[in-house]
C-alpha positions in Angstrom: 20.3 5.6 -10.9 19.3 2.6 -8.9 16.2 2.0 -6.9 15.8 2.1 -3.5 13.0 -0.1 -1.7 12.2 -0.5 1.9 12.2 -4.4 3.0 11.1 -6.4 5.7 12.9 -9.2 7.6 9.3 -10.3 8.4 8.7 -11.4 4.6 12.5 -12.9 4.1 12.0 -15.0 1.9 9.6 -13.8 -0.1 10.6 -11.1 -2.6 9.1 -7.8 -2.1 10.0 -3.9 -1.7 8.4 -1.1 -0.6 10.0 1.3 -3.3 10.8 4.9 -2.7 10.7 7.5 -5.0 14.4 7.3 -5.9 15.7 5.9 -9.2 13.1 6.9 -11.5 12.6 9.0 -14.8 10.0 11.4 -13.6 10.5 15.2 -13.8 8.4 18.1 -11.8 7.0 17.5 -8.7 6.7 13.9 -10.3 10.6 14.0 -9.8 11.3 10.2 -9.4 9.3 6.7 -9.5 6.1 8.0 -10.3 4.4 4.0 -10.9 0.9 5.9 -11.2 -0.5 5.5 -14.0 -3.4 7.5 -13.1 -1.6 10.7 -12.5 -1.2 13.8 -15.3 2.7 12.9 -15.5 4.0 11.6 -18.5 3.1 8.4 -19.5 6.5 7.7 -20.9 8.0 8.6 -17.9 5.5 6.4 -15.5 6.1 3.2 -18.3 9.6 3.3 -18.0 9.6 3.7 -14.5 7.3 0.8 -14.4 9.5 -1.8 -16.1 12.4 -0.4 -13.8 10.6 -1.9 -10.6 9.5 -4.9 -12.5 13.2 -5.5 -13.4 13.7 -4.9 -9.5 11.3 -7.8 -8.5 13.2 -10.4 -11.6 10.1 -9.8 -14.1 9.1 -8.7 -17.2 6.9 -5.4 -17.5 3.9 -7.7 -18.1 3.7 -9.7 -14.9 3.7 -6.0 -12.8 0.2 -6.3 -11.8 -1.9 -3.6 -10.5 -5.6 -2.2 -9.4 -7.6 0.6 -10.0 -8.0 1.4 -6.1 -12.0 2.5 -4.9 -10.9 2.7 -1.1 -13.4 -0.4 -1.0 -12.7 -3.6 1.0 -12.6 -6.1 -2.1 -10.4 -8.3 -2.6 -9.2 -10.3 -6.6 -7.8 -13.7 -6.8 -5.1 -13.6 -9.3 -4.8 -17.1 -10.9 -2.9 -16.3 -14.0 -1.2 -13.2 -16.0 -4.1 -11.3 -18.3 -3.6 -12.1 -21.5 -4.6 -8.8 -22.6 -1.9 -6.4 -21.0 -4.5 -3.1 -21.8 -7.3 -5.1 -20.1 -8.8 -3.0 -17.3 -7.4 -3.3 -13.9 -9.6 -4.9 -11.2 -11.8 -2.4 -9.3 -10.4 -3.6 -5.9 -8.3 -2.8 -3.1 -6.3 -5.8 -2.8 -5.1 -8.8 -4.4 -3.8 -12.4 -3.6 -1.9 -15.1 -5.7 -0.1 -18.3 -5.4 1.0 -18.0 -9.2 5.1 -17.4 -9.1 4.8 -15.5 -12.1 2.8 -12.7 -10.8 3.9 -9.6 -9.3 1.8 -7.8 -7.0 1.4 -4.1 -6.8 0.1 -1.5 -4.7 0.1 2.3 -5.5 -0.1 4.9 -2.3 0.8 8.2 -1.4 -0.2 8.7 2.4 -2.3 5.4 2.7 -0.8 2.3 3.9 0.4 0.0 1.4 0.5 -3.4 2.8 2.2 -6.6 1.4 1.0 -10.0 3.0 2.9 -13.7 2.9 2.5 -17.1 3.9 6.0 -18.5 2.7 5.4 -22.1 3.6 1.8 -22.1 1.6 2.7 -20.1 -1.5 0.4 -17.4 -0.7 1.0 -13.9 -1.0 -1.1 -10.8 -0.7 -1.0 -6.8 -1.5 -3.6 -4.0 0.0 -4.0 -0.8 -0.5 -5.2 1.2 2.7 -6.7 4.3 3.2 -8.5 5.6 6.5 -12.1 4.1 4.8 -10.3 0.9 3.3 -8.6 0.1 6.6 -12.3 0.8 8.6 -14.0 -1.0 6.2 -12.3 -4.6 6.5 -9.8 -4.5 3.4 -7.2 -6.1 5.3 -9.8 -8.8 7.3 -10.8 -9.6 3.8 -7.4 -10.0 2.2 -6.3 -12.9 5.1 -9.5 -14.3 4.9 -8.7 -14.4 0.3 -5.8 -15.6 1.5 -7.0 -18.7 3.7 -9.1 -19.8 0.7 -5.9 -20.4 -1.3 -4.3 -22.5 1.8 -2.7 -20.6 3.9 -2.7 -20.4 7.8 -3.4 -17.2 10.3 -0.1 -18.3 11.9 1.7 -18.5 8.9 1.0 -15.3 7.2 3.0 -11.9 8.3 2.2 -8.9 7.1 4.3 -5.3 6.9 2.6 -1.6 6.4 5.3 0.3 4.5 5.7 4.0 4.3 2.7 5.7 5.3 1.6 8.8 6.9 2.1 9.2 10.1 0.0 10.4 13.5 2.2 13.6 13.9 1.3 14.7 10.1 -2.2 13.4 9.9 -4.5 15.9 11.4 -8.2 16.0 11.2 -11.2 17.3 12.0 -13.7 16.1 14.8 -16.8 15.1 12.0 -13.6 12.5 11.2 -13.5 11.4 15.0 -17.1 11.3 15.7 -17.2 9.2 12.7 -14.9 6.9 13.8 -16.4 6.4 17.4 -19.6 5.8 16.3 -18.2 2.5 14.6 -16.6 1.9 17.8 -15.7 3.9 20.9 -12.8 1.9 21.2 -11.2 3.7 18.2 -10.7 6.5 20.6 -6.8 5.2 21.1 -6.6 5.8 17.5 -6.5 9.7 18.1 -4.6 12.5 19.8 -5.5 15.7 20.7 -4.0 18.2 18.1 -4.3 21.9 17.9 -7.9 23.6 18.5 -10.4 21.3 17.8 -8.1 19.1 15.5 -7.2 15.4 16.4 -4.0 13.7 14.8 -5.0 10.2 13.2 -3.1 7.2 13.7 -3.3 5.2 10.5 -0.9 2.5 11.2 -1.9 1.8 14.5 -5.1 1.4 13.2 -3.9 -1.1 10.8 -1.6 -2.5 13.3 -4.8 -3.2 15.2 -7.2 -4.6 12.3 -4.4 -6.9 11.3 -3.6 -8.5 14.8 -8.1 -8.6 15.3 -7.9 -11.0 12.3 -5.4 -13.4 14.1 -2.3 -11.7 12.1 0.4 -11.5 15.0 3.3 -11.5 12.9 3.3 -8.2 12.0 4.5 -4.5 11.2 5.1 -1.0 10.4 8.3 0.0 9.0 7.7 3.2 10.3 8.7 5.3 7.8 6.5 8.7 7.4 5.5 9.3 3.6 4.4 13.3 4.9 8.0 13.8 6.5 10.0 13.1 4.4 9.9 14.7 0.8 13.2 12.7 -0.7 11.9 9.6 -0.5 8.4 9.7 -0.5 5.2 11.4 -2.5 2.7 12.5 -0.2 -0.9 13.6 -1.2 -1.4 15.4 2.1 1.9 17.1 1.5 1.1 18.3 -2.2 -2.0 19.4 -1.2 -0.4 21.8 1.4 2.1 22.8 -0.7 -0.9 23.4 -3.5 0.9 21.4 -6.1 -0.8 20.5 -9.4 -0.7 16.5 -9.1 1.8 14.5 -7.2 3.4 10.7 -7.6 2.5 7.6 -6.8 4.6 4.7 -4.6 4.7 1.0 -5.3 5.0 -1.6 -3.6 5.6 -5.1 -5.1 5.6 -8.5 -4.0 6.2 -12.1 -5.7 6.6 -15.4 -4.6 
């Protein structure tokens, strides 16, 4: 079965995808592209389904590069393919490159994956990010990772793919408080929701971060990971639903 990715005209050139969960060789409530290696599904399953998206994005298994995301705001320069393929994966949150040879991969169920490019430098970029990630800087500090390797605020755009939404992410008012006493401006981030329950707006909240750090070319695909169960894993959904694990989206990029 072929894959299915999400794309942006905002990165055209540049290759990239935002894959679904279509295509792949997982079974269960893995059914699909599971890419996480970190879940209890099979590792076969997740390997093969791996060099499936790397064949997507014109590369060999080895060049599919990935993190072991902390929800921090830390950022790797990628110079050059590992030479050890079992070597550990970066503690980080995002990555940036001008090496052609490198894929870049984010995993996400529910947080925002977010795929970065400066065509005209040879700069690309991928973040993973959550609620805390997206507070804490992540994306600030994957321009500013960026700029170091040459490119410009003007010439980098950046798309949030398939994430959950502000209709499916409610939560509680400890998570508002906490978020206006960062900054009461964070209040337009949050709609009133059933009871004492608020419904989040992640993307917006990326939306904003992005366009604070002189990002204006950018976007949500607004696609909803919660709404819609053919296409996308969710973690808020599987934990509803009080399923035992649940799969993992990537999203690629390469120059």
């Amino acid at each position: 079965m072929t894959l299915e990715s999400v794309k942006s005209a905002l990165l055209s050139p540049v290759a990239h995808g935002f894959f679904t969960r279509k295509g792949g060789a997982s079974s269960g409530v893995f059914e699909g592209l599971n890419c996480g290696v970190g879940s209890s599904d099979q590792r076969e399953a997740v390997m093969l389904n791996r060099a499936r998206v790397a064949d997507a994005m014109g590369a060999p298994t080895g060049a599919l590069l990935g993190m072991h995301q902390v929800h921090s705001a830390d950022v790797a320069v990628i110079d050059a393919l590992p030479t050890d393929p079992d070597a550990p994966r970066p503690k980080v949150d995002a990555m940036v490159t001008t090496n052609p040879d490198v894929v870049l991969s984010v995993l996400t169920a529910d947080c925002q994956p977010v795929l970065f490019a400066d065509a005209s430098a040879g700069v690309i970029g991928a973040a993973h990010a959550g609620w805390r990630g997206t507070l804490d800087g992540v994306l600030e500090a994957t321009v500013d990772a960026m700029l170091t390797l040459g490119a410009t605020r003007d010439g980098i755009r950046a798309v949030i793919g398939p994430t959950i939404s502000q209709r499916a992410y409610e939560v509680g008012p400890e998570f508002f408080e906490d978020f206006l006493a960062q900054d009461q401006a964070n209040a337009r981030f949050f709609a009133q929701g059933e009871g004492d329950r608020m419904l989040f707006d992640l993307p917006g909240l990326g939306l904003a971060k992005l366009r604070g750090a002189g990002v204006d070319a950018c976007e949500w695909t607004r696609h909803c990971t919660y709404s819609d169960p053919e296409r996308f894993y969710s973690y808020r959904r599987a934990t509803h639903a009080k399923d035992a694990d649940y799969g993992r989206l990537i999203s690629c990029i390469r120059l």
